[in-house]
N, C-alpha and C positions, 0 to 999 in steps of 0.2 A: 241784545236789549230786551228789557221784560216791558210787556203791559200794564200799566197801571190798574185798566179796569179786567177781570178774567173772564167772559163770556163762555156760559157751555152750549153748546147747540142740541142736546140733549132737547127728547120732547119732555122728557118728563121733567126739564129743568124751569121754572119759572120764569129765568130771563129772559130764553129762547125768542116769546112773544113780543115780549114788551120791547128787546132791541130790535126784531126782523119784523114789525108789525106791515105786512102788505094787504092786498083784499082778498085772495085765498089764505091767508093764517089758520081762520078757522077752520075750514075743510083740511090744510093738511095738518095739524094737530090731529084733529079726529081721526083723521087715514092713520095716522101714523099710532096711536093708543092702541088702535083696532089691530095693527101690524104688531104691536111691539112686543108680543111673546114668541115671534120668528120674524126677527130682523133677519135673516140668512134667507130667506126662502120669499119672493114677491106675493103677493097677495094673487089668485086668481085673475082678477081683471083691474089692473093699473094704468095708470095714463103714465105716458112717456114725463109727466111734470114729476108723478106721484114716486115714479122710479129714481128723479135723480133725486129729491128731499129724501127715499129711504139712501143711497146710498151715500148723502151728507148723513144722514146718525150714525149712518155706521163708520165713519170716517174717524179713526182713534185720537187725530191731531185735534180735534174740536171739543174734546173733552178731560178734565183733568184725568192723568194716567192712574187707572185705578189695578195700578202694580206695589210688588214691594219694593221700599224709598221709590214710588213715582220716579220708574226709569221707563224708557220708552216701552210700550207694548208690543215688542217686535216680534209677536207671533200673530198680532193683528195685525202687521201693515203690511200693507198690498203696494206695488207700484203705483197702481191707479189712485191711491192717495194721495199721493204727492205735488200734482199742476194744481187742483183746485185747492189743496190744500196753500201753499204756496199762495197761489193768486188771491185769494181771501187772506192771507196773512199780510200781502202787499197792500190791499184796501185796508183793510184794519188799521195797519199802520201811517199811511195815507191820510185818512181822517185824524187822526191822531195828532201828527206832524202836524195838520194845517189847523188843529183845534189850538195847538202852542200858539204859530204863527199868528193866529187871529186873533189871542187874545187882547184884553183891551187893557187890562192892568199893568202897571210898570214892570218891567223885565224883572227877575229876582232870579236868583239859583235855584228853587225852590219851584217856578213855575215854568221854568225854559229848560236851565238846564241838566235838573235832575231827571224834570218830564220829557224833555227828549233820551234819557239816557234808561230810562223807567218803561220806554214805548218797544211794538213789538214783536210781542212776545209770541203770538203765533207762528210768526214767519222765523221766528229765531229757533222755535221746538222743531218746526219740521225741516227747515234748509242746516238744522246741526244731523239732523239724522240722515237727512239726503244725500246729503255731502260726503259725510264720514262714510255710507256706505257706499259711496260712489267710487270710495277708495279701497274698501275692505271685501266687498259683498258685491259689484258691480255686473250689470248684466247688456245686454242692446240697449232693453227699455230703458233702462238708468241711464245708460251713454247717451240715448238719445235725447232722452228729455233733460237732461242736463245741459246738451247745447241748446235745444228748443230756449228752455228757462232762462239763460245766460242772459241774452239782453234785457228780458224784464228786469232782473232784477239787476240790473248795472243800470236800468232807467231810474229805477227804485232809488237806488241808491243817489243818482244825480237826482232825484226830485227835491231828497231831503239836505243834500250838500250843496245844491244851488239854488235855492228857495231864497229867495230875495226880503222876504218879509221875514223868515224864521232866524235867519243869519244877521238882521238888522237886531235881532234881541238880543243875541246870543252875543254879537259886540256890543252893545249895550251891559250886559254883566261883565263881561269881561274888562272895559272899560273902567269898572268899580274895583277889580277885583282887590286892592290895595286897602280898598276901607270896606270891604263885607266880615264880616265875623265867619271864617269858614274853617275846617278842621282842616289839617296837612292833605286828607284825604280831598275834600271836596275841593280844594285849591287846586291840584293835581286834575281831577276832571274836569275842571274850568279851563285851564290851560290847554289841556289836552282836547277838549271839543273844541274849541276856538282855533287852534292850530289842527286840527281835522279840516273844519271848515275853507280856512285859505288854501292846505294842500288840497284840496280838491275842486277849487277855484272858485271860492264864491265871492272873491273880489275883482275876477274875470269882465267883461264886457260882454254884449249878451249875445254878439257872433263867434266870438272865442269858448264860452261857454256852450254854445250850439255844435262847435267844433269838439269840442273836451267829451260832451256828450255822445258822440260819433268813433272817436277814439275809445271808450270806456266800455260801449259795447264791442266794440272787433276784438280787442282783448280778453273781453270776459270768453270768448267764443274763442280765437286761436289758442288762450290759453289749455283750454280741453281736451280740443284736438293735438295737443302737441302729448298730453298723458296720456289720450288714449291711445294714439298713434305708438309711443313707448312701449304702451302695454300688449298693442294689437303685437308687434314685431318681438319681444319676447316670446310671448304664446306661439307664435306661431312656426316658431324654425323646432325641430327637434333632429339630434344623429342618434340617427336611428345602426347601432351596429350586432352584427350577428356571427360574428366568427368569435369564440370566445378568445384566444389571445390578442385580440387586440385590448384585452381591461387588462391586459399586462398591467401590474403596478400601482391598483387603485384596490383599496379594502372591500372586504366583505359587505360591508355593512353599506357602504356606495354599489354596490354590484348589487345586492340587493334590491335597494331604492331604484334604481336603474331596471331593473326585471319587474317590480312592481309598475313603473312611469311606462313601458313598455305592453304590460299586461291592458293596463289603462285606456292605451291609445288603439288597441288592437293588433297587437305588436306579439303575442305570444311566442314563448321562444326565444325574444332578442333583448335586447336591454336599450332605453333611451336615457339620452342625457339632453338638457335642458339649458337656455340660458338664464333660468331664475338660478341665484347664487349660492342656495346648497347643493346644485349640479354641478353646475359649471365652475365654482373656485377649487372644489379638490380633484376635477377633472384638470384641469391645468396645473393640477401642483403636483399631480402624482402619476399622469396616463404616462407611460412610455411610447406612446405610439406620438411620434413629434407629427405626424401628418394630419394625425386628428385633431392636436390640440391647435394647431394650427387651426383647421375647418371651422371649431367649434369657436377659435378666438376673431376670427375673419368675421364669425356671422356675428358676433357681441360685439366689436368695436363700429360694426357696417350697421346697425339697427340704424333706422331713420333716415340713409344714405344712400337709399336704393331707390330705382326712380321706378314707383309702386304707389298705390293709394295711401301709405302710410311714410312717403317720403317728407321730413321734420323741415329742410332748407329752406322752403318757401316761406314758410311759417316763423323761420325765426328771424328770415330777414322785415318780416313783416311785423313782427316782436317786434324789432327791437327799433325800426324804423318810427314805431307808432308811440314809443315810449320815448324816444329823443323829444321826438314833436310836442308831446303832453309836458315833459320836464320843462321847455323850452316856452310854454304857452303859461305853464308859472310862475315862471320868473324863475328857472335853474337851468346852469350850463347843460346839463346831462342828465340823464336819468340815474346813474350813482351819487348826482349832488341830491337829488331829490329825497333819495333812498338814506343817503350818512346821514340828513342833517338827523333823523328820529333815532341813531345810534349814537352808541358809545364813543364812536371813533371819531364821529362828527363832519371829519372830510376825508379824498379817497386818499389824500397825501401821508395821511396817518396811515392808513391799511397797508397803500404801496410798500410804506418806512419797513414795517414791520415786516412785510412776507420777504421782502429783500432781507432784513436780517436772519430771518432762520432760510432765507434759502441758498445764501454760499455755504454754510455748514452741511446743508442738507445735500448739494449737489456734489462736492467734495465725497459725502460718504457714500454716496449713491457710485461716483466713480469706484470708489475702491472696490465697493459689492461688485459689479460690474467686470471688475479685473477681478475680482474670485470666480466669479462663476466662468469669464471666460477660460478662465486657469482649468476648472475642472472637465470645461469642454474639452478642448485639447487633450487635459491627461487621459482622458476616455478614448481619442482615440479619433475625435472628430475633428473635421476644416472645416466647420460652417461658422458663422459668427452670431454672436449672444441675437437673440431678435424678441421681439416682447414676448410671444408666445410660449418661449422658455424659462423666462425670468422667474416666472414661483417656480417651474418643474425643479429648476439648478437650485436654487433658495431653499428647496426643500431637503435635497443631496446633504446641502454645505451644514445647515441646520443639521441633521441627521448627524452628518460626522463632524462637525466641532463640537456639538454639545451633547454625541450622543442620544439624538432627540428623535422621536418617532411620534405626530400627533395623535397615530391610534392606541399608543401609551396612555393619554393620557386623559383621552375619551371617554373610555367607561368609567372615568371617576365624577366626568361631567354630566351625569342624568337630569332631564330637563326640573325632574319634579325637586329633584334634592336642592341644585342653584335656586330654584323657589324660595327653599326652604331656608336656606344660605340670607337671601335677601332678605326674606322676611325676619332672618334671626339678628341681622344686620343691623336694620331700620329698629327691630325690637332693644337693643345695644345704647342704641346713639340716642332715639326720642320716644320707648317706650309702646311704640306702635306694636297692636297685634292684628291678627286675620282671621276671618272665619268663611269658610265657603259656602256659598248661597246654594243650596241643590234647586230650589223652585224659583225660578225667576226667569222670566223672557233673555234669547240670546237671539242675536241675529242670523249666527250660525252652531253648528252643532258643535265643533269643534273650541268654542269662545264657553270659556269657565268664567264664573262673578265671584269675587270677594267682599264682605263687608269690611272696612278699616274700622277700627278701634284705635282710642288716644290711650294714652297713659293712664287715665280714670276711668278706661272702659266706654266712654261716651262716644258715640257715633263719628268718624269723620267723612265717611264717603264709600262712594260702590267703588270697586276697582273691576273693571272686564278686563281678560287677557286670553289674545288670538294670536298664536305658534307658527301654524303651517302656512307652507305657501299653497296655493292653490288659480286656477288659471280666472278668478272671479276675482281676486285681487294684487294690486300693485307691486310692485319688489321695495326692499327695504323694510326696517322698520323703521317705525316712529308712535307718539303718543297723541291722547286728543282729546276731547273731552263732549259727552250727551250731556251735561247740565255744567256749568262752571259756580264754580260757590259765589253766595250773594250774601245779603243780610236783610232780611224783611221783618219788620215793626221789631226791631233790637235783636232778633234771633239770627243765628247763622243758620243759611239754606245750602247743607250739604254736597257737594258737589260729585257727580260720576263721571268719570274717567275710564280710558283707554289703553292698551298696548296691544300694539299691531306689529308683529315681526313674522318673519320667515325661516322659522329654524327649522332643521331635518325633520323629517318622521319620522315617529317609532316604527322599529321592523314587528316582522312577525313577532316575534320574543322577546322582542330589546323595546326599553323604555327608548324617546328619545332623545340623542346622546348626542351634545352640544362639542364645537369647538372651543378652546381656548376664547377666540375672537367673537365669537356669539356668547359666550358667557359672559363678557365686558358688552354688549349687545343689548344682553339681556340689564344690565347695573346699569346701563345708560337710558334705556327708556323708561327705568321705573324710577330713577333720579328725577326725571320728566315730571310722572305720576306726582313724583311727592309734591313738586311744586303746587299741582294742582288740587290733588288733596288735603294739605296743609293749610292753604291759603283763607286768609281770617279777614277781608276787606268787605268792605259797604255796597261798592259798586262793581258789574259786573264785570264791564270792561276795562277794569283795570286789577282784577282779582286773575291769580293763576301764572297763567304762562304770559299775559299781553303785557310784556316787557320785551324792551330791545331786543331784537334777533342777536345780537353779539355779545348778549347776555343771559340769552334764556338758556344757552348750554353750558352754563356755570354747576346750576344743580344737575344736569344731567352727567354730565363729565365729569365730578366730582368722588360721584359716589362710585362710576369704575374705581377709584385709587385702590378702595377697599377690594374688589374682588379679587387682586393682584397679591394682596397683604399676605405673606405666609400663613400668619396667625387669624386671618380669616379664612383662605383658601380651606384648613382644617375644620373649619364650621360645615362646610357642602360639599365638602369633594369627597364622595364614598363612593365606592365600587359598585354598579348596580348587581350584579353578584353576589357577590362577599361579603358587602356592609363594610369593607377595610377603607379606614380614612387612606388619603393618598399622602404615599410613603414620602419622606421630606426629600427623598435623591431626585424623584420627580418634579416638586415642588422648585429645586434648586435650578435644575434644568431652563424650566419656566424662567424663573428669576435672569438666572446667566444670559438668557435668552431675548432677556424685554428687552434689547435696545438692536438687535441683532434686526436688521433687512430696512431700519427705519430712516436709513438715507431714502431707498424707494418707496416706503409709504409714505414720508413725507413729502416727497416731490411730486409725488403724483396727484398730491393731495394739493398744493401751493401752484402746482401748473393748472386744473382747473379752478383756484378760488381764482388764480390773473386773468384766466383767459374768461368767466365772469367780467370781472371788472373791467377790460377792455371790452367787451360787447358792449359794455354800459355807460361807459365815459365815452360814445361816441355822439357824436354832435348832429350827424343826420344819417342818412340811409346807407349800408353799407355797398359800397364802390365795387366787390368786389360777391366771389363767390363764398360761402360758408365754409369750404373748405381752404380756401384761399387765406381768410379773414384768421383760421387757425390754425396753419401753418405756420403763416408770418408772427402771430400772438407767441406759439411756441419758440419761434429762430429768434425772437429776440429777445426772451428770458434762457436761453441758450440749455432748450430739454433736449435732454440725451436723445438718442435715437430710437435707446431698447427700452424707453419708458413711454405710453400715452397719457394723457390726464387721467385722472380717476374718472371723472364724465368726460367724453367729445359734445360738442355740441346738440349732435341733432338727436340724443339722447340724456340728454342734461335736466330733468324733470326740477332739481332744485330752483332754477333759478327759470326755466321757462313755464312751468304749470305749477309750482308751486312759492312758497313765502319769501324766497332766498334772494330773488334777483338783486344783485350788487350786495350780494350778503354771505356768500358762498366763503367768505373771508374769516366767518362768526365761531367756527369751531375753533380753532386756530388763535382765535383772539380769547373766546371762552378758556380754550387752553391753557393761556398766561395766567389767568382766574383762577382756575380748579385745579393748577399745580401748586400756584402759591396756598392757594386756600387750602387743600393738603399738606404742605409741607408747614403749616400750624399745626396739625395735628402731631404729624410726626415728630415736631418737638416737641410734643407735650406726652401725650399719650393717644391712641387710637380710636379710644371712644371717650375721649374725653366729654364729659356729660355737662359740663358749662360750656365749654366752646360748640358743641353739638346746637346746645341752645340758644346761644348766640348767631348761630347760622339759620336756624329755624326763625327766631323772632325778627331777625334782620335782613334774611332773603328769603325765606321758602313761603313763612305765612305774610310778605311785604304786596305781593305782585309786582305791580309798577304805579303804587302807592310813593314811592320817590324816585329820586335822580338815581339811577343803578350804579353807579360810581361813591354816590354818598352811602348807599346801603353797603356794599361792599368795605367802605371803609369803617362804615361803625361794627361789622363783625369782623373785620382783621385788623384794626384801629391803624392801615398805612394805603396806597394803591399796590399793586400786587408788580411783584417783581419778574423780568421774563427768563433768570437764570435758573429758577426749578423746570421751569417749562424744557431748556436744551438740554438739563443734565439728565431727564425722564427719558429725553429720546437721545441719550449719549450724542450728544450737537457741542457739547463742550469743550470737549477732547479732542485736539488735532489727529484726524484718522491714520493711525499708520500705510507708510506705504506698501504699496503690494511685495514688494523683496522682501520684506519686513515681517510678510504673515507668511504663516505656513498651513495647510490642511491637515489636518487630521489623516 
């Protein structure tokens, strides 16, 4: 939400006075003129008052950001900005909210509920910076004062959702909303505040409300602890190994990184591997040593299961106990009724429908994989039986020799910078976009590059930041996000800056660094993200960008992987960081022969965590049983194999317990059925086809959630989207032959 009015606290600002007028004003204006050629340095003899007024000046958030495009000034912000700042953004807005509420003129759109949506904006500049870097850049202080902050602003938040005078106006327009003169857009945030309002109970009673209020802080609060607890127990385990044959089997370029993580920790000599997921996935796909992959998969599946300060079980029985209760206190069965009715799918019967349909295909091929790989044990020579901690090392074997495939084939053709460049040539293809790199501009880290976007006309769209590495200061995964979301103020569009935050390899000493297969569709998926948010051409801010359905927002993300798969794009970025040799089409073909090959177990793995989601959530009260208990049984009765776990267990589940997902874990999957159809228009037509390009830009990427995501959707594919491109993507179509039937290579 932005502020209406912009206050600078600047001294040298002339509102400073006139909005903070108390009976020292005078005295510290003067202090402060006398100081203000070394704000960095206190004056000789200051009073403990005169100390904290200098360090509100020098506070960056209280001031318009005098950066280029006003992006944050992140080489001015200190930790110690952030509580007061914060807490002066809560008053700000405070007064605000109750300046609505009190008004005495008849409710309008115009005085309620654009000014609540208008209001703000202090606490919105710094809790988007806080936040983001609490994910990216995090440190104690951040960790801690993030818990600290937590109930405030979940108080914050219940003051202006169960304001009884504020919510009496806001049903008061809403009430008209059938004879107001409003555009598509302002309809949309009429609805959408007013059903804000009720979920968050302001039609409650005012011990149920007292109650709601007591629930919305312990969540804001376990939610944290359940991230940081993820992140603490990542960080913290490392195999540490020192006899060189045991990297039996694993590349140079991982042995490398490994001697550098090693060099790092104090480790001279040896090599570490890690469970952030450029360590640990081609350690499991490729170590020969089954004793370690073992070790290393024991400690990644056990994060949060350890009975330690960073054990997740308590926490999520307390999760999920706390959000029955809330559902239940609004009038929903469950905390997934609460969650479907704001999606696409609407109820959990719908999602259920679906994962059951792509999951007897799915588990079928997952069996037959399962009977390859154990086939290859055996021909090798061994009695043990397939166990999960084999399943990519075998998967890699069978890959190797059915398709003649080796992933460090096909690595040096994937340099981080050239897939940039790939994208960029992409997006320049379909809507015209170009890039230019920012050299002088605030980054929060050293490692975080700026881009300015250009439209087709040249004309300004937006900052794009983009951060690569992993590092132990921030989270695993990637994902996208946004320092300003685009607006529109007195008829002008206010540009918006955006994010990508991922974890790919480091560059070695010589080597650019050089992406997987899997991280280069990684990479096409968060910046699909990007586009939404940069593209986006709406009025208002919450409803501009990505604040659309979670079972819709990865429509554009997921979409725009198709292309990085495309032959006739792959050719665009795939050079040899060597050579400059585009990659040869035998490679190319491999690839291709290969996209449907292991995706009975990606997909299973991936539909056993979206269920066992939905089962934590469709539960009615507090669970009866243990955490492990609770997903065992969730697992035995969608009948998952033995040699497969969910993509998440529980007590490391960060989607749906610390962040957007909860009962939403289903959204990829369902975006899936989206961004396969919605590809497979292209593919009939042509690949860049530059009307239907456009028609997905003007109908979902510059839409937000400006409409019903169902109606957007069909006015750029003019039908609802079909789910049989979706199974023939992941070869789901084709009854899997049986194992007599195949043969090895």
């Amino acid at each position: 939400m932005r502020s209406i009015t912009k206050i600078s606290f600047s001294f040298l600002a002339k509102e400073w006075g006139s909005d903070r007028e108390k009976p020292n004003t005078m005295k510290k204006i003067a202090w402060g003129l006398l100081c203000a050629g070394s704000l960095l340095t206190a004056c000789d003899s200051t009073t403990k008052e005169e100390k904290e007024v200098m360090t509100e000046i020098q506070n960056p958030f209280y001031n318009n950001y005098n950066t280029p495009f006003e992006v944050p000034p992140f080489d001015e912000i200190k930790n110690e900005h952030f509580k007061p700042a914060i807490l002066k953004g809560i008053e700000q807005q405070r007064e605000e909210v109750t300046q609505i509420a009190s008004e005495t003129r008849r409710p309008t759109f115009e005085n309620t509920i654009e000014a609540l949506e208008l209001s703000g904006d202090l606490l919105n500049r710094v809790t988007t910076v806080f936040y983001n870097l609490n994910s990216a850049r995090t440190d104690e202080e951040i960790q801690k004062l993030s818990k600290e902050l937590a109930p405030e602003i979940s108080a914050h938040d219940d003051f202006i959702y169960l304001n009884s005078a504020l919510y009496k106006r806001v049903k008061a327009v809403y009430a008209e909303k059938d004879e107001l003169d409003l555009t598509e857009e302002q309809q949309k945030l009429l609805e959408k505040t007013h059903k804000n309002f009720v979920r968050k109970g302001a039609d409650l009673g005012t011990d149920d409300k007292e109650r709601l209020k007591e629930i919305n802080s312990k969540l804001s609060v376990l939610n944290l602890e359940f991230g940081q607890n993820v992140l603490a127990e990542t960080n913290n385990y490392k195999l540490v190994i020192d006899d060189e044959k045991d990297l039996s089997g694993l590349s140079q370029n991982l042995i490398n990184a490994a001697a550098a993580n090693a060099e790092a920790a104090g480790h001279e000599g040896k090599w570490v591997f890690t469970l952030h997921n450029p360590s640990l996935l081609p350690f499991l796909s490729y170590a020969d040593n089954r004793e370690l992959r073992k070790e290393i998969w024991e400690a990644y599946r056990k994060r949060g299961y350890t009975d330690n300060e960073y054990d997740n079980r308590p926490i999520i029985k307390e999760i999920t106990a706390l959000r029955a209760e809330k559902a239940q206190l609004l009038g929903y069965d469950h905390h997934a009724d609460y969650v479907l009715e704001k999606r696409m799918a609407g109820e959990i019967e719908r999602v259920y429908d679906l994962l059951d349909e792509i999951w007897k295909p799915a588990v079928a091929r997952a069996e037959v994989e399962a009977g390859d790989i154990q086939k290859m044990i055996e021909e090798e020579g061994h009695d043990f039986e397939l166990q999960p901690y084999d399943w990519r090392y075998y998967t890699e074997k069978i890959r190797a020799s059915r398709f003649d495939f080796d992933e460090s084939e096909v690595k040096p053709y994937f340099s981080l910078g050239s897939v940039r460049e790939g994208i960029f040539s992409v997006t320049q293809k379909l809507w015209g976009l170009s890039y230019k790199k920012i050299e002088d501009i605030p980054v929060y880290h050293p490692d975080v590059t700026a881009y300015e976007v250009f439209d087709k006309d040249e004309t300004h769209l937006g900052v794009l930041y983009m951060d690569f590495h992993p590092r132990s200061s921030k989270r695993g995964g990637a994902w996208m996000t946004s320092y300003r979301t685009q607006t529109t103020e007195a008829g002008k569009r206010k540009a918006p800056v955006i994010s990508i935050v991922c974890n790919f390899s480091k560059p070695g000493k010589n080597k650019p660094a050089l992406l997987t297969f899997d991280e280069v569709t990684t990479f096409f998926h968060e910046f699909g993200h990007a586009l939404h948010g940069l593209l986006s051409d709406v009025t208002y801010q919450s409803l501009a960008g990505t604040n659309v359905p979670t079972d819709f927002v990865e429509l554009p993300s997921q979409v725009l992987e198709n292309w990085a798969a495309d032959p006739e794009v792959m050719k665009m970025y795939a050079f040899h960081y060597k050579t400059g040799e585009v990659i040869p089409d035998e490679l190319i073909n491999k690839l291709q022969e290969g996209a449907t090959f292991n995706q009975g177990f990606a997909t299973v793995e991936y539909l056993a965590a979206s269920m066992l989601d939905l089962d934590y959530h469709s539960q009615t009260k507090a669970l009866g049983k243990t955490v492990e208990e609770f997903e065992r049984e969730s697992m035995k009765k969608i009948g998952l194999p033995d040699q497969i776990i969910p993509r998440y267990r529980s007590t490391y589940f960060n989607h749906i317990f610390a962040g957007g997902y909860s009962a939403g874990y289903y959204s990829y999957i369902w975006s899936g059925v989206l961004d396969s159809d919605a590809f497979a228009a292209f593919k009939e037509t042509e690949l860049f086809n530059p009307e239907l390009a456009q028609k997905f830009r003007k109908n979902i990427l510059e839409r937000g959630g400006t409409r019903e995501a169902m109606d957007m959707y069909v006015a750029f594919r003019g039908s609802e989207p079909d789910i049989k491109p979706l199974l023939r993507k992941r070869g789901l179509l084709e009854k899997p032959a049986k194992l007599k039937d195949r043969e090895l290579k």
